[in-house]
DSSP file (Angstrom, degrees, kcal/mol; ACC not computed):
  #  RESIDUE AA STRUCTURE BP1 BP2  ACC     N-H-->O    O-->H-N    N-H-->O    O-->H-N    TCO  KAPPA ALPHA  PHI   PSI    X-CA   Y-CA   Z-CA
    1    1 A X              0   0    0      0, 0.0     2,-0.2     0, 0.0     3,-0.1   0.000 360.0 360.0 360.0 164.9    0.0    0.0    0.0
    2    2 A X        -     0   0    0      1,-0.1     2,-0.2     0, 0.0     0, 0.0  -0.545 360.0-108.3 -94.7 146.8    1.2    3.7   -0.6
    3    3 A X        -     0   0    0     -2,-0.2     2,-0.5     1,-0.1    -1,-0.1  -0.368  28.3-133.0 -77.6 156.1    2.3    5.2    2.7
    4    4 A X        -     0   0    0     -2,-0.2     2,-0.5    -3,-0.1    47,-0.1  -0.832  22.6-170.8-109.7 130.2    0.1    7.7    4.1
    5    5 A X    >>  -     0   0    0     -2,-0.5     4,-0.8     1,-0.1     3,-0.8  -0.886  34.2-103.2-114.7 140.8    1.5   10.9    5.4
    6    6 A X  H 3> S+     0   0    0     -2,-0.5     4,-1.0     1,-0.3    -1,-0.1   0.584 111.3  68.9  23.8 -81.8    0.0   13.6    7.4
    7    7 A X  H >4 S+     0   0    0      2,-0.2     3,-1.0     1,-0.1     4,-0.4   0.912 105.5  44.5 -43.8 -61.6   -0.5   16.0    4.9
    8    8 A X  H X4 S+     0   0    0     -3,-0.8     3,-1.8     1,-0.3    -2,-0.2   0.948 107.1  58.3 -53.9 -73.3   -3.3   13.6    3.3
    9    9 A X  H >X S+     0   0    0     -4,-0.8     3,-1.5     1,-0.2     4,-0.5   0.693  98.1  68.8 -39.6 -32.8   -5.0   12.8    6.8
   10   10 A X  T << S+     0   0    0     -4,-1.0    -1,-0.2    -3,-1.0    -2,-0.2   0.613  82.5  66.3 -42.3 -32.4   -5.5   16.8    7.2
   11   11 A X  T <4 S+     0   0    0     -3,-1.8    -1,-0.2    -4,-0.4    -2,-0.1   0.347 101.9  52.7 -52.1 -14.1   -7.9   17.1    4.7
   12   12 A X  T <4 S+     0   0    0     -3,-1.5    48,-0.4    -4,-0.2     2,-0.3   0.410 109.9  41.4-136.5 -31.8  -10.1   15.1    6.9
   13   13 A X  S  < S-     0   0    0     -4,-0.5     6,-0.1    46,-0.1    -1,-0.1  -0.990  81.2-108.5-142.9 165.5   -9.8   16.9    9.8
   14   14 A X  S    S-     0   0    0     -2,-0.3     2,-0.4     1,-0.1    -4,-0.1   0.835  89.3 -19.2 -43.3 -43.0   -9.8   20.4   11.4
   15   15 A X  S  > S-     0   0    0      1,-0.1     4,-2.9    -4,-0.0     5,-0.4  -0.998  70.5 -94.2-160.0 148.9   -5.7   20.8   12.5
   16   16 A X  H  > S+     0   0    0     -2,-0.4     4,-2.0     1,-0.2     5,-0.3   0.873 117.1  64.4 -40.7 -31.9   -2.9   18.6   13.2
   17   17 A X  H >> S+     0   0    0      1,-0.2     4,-1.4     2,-0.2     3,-0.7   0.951 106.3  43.9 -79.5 -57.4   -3.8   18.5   17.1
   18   18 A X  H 3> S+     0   0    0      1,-0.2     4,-1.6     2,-0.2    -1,-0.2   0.875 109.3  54.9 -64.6 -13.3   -7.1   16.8   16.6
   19   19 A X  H 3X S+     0   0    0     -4,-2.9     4,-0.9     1,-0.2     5,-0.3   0.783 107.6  52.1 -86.4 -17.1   -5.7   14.4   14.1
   20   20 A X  H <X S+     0   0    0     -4,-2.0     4,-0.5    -3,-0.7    -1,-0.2   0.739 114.4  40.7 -57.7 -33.7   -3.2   13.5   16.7
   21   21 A X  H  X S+     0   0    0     -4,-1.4     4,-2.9    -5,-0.3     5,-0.3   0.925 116.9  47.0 -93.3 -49.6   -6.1   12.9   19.3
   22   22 A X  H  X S+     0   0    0     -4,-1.6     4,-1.1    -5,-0.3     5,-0.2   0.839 118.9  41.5 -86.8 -33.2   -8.4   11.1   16.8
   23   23 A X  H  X S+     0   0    0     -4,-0.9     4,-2.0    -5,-0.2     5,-0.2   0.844 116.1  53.0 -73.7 -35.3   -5.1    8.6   15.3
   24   24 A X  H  X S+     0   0    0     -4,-0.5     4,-0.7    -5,-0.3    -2,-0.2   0.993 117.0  32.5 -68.8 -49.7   -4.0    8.2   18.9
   25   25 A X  H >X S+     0   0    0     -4,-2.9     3,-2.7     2,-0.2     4,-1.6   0.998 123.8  52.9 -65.6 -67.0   -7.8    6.9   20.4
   26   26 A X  H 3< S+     0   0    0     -4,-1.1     4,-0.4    -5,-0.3    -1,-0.2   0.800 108.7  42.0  12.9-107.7   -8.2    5.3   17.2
   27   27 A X  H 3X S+     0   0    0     -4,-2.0     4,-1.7     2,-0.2    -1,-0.3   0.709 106.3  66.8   5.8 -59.3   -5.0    3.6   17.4
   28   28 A X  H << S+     0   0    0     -3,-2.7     4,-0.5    -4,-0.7     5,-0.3   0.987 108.6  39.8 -72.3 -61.1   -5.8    2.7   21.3
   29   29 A X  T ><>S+     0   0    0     -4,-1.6     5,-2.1     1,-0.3     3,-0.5   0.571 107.4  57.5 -84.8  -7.9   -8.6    0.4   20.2
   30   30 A X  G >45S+     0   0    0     -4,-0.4     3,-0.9    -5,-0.4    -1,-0.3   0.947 116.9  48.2 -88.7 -44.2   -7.0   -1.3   16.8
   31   31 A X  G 3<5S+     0   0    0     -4,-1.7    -2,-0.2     1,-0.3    -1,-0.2   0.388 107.4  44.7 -10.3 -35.5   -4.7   -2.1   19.5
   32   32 A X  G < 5S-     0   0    0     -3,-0.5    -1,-0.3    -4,-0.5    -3,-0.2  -0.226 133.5 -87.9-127.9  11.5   -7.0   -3.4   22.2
   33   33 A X  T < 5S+     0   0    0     -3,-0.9    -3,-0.2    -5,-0.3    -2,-0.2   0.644  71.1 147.0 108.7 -21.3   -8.6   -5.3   19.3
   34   34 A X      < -     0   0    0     -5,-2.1     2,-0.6     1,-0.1    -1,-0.2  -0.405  56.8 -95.6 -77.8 136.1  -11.3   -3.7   17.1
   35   35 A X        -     0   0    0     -2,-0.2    -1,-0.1     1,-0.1    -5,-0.0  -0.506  36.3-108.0 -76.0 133.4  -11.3   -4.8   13.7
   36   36 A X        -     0   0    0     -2,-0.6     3,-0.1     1,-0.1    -1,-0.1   0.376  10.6-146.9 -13.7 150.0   -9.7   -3.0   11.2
   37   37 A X  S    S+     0   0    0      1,-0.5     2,-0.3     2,-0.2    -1,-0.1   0.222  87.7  25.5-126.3  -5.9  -11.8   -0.8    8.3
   38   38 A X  S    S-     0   0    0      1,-0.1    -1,-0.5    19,-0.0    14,-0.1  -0.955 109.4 -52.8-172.1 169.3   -8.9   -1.5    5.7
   39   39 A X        -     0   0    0     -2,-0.3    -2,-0.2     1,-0.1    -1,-0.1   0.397  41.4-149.0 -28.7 171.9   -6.3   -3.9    5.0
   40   40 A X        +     0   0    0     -4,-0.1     2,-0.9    -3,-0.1     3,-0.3  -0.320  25.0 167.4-120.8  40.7   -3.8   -4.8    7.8
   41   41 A X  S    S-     0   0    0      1,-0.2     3,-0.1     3,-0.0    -2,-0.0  -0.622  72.9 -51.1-103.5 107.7   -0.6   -5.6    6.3
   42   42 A X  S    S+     0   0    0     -2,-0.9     2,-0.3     1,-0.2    -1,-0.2   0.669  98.0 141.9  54.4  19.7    2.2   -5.7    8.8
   43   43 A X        -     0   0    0     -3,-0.3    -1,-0.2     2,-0.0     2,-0.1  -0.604  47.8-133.1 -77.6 134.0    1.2   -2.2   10.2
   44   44 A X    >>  -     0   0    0     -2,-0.3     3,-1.7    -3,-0.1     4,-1.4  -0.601  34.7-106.4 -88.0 172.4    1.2   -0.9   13.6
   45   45 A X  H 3> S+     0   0    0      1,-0.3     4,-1.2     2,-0.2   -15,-0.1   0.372 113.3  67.6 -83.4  11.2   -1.6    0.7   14.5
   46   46 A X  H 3> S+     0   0    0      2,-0.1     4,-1.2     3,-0.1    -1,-0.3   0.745 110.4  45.2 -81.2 -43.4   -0.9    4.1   14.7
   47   47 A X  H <> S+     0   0    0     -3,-1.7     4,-2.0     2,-0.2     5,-0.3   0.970 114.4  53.2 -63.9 -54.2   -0.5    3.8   10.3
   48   48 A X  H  X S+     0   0    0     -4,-1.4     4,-4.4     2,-0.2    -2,-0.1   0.882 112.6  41.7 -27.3 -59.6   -3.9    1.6   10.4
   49   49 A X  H  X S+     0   0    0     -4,-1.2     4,-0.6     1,-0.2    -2,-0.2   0.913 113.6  49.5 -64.3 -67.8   -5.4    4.4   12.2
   50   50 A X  H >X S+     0   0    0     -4,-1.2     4,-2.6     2,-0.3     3,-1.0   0.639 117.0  45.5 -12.8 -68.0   -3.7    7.3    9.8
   51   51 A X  H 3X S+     0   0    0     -4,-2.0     4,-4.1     1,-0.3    -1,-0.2   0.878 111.1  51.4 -66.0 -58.9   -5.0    5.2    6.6
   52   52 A X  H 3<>S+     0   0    0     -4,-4.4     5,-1.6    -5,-0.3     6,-0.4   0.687 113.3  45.2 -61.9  -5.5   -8.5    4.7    8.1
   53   53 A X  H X<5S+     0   0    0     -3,-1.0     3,-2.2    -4,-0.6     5,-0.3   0.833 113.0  51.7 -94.7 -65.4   -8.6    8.5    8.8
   54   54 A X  H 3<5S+     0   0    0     -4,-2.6    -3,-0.1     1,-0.3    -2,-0.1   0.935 109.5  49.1 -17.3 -80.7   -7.3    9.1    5.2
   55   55 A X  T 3<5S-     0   0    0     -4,-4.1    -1,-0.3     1,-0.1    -2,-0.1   0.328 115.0-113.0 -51.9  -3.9  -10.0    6.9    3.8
   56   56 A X  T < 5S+     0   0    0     -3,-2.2    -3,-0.2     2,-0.3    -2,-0.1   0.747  85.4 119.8  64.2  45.5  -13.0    8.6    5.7
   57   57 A X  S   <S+     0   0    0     -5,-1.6     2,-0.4     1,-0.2    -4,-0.2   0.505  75.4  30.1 -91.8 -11.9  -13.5    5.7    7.6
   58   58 A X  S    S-     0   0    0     -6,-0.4    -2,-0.3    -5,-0.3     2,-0.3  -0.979  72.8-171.5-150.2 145.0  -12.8    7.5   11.3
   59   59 A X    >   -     0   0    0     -2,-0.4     3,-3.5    -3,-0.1     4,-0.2  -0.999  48.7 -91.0-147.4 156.0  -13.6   10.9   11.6
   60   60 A X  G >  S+     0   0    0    -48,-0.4     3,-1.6     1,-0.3     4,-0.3   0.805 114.1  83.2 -50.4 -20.3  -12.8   13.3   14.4
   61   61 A X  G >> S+     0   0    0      1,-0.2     3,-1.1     2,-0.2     4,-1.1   0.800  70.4  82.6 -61.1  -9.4  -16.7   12.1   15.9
   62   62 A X  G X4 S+     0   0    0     -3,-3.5     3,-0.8     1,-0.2    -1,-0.2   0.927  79.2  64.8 -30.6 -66.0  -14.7    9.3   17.3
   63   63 A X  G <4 S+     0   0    0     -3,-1.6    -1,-0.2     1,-0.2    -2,-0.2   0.536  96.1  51.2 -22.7 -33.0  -13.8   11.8   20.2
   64   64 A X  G <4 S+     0   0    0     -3,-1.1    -1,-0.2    -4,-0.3    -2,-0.2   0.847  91.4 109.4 -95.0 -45.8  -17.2   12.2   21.6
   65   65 A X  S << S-     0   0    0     -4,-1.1     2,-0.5    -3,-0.8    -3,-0.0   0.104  74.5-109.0 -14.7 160.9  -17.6    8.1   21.8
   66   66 A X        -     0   0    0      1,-0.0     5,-0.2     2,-0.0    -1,-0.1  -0.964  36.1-100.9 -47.7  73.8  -17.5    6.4   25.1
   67   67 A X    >>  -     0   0    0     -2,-0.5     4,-2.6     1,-0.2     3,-2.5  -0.039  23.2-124.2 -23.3 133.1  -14.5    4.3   26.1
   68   68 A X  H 3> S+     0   0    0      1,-0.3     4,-1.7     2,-0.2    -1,-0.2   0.745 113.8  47.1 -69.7 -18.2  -14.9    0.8   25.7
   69   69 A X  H 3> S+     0   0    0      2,-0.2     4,-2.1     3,-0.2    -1,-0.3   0.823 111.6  53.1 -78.5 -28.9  -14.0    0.2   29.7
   70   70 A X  H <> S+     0   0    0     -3,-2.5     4,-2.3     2,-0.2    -2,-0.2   0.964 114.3  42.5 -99.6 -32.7  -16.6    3.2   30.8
   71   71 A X  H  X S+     0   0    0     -4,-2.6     4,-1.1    -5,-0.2     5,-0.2   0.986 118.4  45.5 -50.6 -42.9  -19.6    1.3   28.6
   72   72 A X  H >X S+     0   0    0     -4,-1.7     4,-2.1    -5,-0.3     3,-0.6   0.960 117.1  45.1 -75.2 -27.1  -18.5   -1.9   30.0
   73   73 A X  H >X S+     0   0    0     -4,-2.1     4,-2.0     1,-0.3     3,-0.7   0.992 113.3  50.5 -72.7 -45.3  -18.4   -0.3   33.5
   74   74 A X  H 3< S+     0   0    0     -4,-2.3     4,-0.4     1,-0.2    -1,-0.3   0.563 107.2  52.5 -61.5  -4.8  -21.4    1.3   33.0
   75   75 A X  H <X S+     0   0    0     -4,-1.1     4,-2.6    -3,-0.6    -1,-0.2   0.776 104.7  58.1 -92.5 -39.1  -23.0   -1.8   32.0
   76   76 A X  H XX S+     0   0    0     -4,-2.1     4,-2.0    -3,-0.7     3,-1.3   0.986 107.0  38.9 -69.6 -48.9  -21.9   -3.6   34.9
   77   77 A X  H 3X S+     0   0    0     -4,-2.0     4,-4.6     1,-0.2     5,-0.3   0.986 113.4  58.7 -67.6 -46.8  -23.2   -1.7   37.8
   78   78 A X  H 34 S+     0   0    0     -4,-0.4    -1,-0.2    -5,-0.2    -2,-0.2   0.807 110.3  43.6 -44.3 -29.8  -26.5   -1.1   35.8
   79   79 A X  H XX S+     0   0    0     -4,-2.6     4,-4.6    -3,-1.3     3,-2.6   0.901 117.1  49.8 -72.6 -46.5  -26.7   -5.1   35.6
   80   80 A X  H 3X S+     0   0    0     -4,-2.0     4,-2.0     1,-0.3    -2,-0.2   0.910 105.9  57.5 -30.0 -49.3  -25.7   -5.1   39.7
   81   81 A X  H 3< S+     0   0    0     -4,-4.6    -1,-0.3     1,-0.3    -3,-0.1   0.668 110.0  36.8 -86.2   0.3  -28.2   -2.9   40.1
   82   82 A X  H <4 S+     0   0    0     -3,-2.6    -1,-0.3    -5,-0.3    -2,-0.2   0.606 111.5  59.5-110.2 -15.5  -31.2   -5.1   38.6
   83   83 A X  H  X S+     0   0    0     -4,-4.6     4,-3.9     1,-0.2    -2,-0.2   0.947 109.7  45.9 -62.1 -37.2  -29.7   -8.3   40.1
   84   84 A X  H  X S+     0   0    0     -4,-2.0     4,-1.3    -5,-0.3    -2,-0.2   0.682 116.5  40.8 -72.5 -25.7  -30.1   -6.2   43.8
   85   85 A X  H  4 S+     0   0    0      2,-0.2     4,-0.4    -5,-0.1    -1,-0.2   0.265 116.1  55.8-123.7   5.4  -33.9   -4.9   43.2
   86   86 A X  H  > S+     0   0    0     -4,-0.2     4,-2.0     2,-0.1    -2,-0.2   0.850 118.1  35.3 -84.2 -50.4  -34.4   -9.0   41.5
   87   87 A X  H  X S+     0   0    0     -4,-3.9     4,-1.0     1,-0.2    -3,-0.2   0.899 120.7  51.7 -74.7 -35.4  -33.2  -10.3   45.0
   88   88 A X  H  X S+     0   0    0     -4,-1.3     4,-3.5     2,-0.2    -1,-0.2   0.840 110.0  40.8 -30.4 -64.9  -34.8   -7.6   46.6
   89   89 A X  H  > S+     0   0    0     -4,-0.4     4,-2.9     1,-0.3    -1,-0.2   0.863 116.0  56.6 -86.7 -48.6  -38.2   -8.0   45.1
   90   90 A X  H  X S+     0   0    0     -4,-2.0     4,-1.7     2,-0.2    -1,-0.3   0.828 110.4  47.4 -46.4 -39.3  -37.5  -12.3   45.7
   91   91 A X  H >X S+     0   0    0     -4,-1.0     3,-3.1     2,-0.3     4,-1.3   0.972 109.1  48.3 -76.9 -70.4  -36.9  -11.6   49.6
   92   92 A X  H 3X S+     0   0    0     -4,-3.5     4,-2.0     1,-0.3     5,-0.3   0.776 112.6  50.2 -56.9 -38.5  -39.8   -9.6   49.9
   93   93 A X  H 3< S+     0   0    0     -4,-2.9    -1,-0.3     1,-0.2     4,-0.3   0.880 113.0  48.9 -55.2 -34.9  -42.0  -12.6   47.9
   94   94 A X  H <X S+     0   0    0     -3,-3.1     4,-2.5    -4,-1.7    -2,-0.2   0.812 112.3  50.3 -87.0 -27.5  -40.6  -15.3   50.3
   95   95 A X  H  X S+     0   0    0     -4,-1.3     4,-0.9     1,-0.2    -1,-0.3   0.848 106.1  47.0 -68.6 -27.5  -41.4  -13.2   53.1
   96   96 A X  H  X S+     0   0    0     -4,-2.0     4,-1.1    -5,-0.3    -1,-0.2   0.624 112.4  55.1 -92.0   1.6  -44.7  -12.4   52.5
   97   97 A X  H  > S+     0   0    0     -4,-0.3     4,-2.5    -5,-0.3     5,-0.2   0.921 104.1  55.6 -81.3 -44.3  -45.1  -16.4   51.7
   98   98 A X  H >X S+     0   0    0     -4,-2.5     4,-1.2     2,-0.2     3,-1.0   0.947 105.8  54.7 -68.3 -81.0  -43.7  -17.4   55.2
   99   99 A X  H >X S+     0   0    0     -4,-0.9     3,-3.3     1,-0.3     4,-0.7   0.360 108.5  48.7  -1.4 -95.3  -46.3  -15.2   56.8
  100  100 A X  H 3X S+     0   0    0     -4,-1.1     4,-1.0     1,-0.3    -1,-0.3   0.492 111.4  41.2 -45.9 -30.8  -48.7  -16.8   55.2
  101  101 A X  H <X S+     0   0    0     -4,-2.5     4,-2.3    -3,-1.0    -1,-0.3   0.711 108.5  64.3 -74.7  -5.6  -47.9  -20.3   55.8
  102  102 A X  H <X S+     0   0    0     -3,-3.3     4,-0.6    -4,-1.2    -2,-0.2   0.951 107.6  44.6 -61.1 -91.6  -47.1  -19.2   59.5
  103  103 A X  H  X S+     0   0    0     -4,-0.7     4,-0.9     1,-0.2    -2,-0.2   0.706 109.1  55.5 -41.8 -25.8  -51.0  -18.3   59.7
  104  104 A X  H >X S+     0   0    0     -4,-1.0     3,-3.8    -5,-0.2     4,-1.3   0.985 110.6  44.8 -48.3 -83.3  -52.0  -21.6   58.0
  105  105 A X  H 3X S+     0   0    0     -4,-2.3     4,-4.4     1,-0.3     5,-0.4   0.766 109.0  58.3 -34.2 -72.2  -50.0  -23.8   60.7
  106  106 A X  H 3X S+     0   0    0     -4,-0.6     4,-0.7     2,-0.3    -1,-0.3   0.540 107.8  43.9 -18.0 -42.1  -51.5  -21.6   63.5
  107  107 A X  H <X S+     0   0    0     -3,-3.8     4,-1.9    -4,-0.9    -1,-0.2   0.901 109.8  55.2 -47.5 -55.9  -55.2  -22.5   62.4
  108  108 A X  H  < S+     0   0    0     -4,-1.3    -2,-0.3    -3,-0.3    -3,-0.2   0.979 115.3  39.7 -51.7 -60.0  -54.3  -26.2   62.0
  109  109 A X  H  < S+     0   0    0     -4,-4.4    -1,-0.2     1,-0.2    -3,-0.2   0.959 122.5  42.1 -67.4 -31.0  -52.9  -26.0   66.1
  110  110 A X  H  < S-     0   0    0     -4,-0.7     2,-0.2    -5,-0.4    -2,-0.2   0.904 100.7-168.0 -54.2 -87.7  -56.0  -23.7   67.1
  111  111 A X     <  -     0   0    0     -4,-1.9    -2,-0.0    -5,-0.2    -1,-0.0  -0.579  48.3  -6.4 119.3-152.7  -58.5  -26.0   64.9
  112  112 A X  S    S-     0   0    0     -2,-0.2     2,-0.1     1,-0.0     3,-0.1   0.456  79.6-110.0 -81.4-168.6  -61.9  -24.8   64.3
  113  113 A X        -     0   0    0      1,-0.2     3,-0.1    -3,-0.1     2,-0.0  -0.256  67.8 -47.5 -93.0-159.2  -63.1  -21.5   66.0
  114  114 A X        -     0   0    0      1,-0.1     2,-0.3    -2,-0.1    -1,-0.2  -0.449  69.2-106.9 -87.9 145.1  -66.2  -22.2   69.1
  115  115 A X        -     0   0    0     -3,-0.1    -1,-0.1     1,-0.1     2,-0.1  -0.569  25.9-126.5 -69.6 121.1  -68.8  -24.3   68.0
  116  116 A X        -     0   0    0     -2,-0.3     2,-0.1     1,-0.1    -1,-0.1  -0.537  28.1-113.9 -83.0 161.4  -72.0  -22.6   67.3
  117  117 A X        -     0   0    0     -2,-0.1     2,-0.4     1,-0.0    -1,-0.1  -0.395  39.1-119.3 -73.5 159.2  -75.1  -24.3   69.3
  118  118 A X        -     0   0    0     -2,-0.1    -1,-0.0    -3,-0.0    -3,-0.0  -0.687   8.4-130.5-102.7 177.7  -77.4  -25.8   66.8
  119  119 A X              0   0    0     -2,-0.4    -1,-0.0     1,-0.1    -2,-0.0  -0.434 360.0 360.0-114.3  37.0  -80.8  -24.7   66.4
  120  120 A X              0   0    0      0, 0.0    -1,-0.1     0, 0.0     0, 0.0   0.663 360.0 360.0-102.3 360.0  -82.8  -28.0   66.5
């Protein structure tokens, strides 16, 4: 592939300091894993990134994204927090079940209430 310089990636965004910020996050994630939006061959990922920028495949709205650790963090406590109001909402059902079989047992020992007189 033809190397990609600078100059070309400029076109593409406002000034060299944001194409620094947008190659570098970029970058962080081909890094970390994220597939690729054009060929890989034997690049590191700072060129990947610089080529995908080129190509209008990444564009400075990358910046406003979400790191992939603060969605995953944010995902976890938001699961935490429905596992806690699931057991919650389970305690409160088992309690209100022991009641009630508490009052069952408690008939059974009494047994019937006073015997009305009959009327013959």
């Amino acid at each position: 592939m033809a190397r990609v310089t600078v100059e070309d990636c400029l076109d593409k965004v406002d000034n060299r300091f944001q194409l620094v910020l947008v190659a570098a996050k970029r970058a962080r994630q081909l890094a970390k894993g994220a597939e690729p939006f054009v060929e890989w061959e034997n690049d590191k990922p700072t060129v990947v990134a610089l080529r995908e920028i080129e190509e209008d495949f990444v564009t400075p709205k990358i910046l406003d994204e979400k790191p992939l650790e603060e969605a995953e963090a944010e995902a976890a406590a938001a699961m935490e927090e429905l596992a806690a109001a699931t057991a919650a909402a389970a305690g409160e059902e088992a309690a209100t079940k022991t009641v009630g079989i508490g009052e069952e047992d408690e008939l059974r020992e009494t047994g019937p209430g006073p015997e009305q007189p009959s009327g013959d």
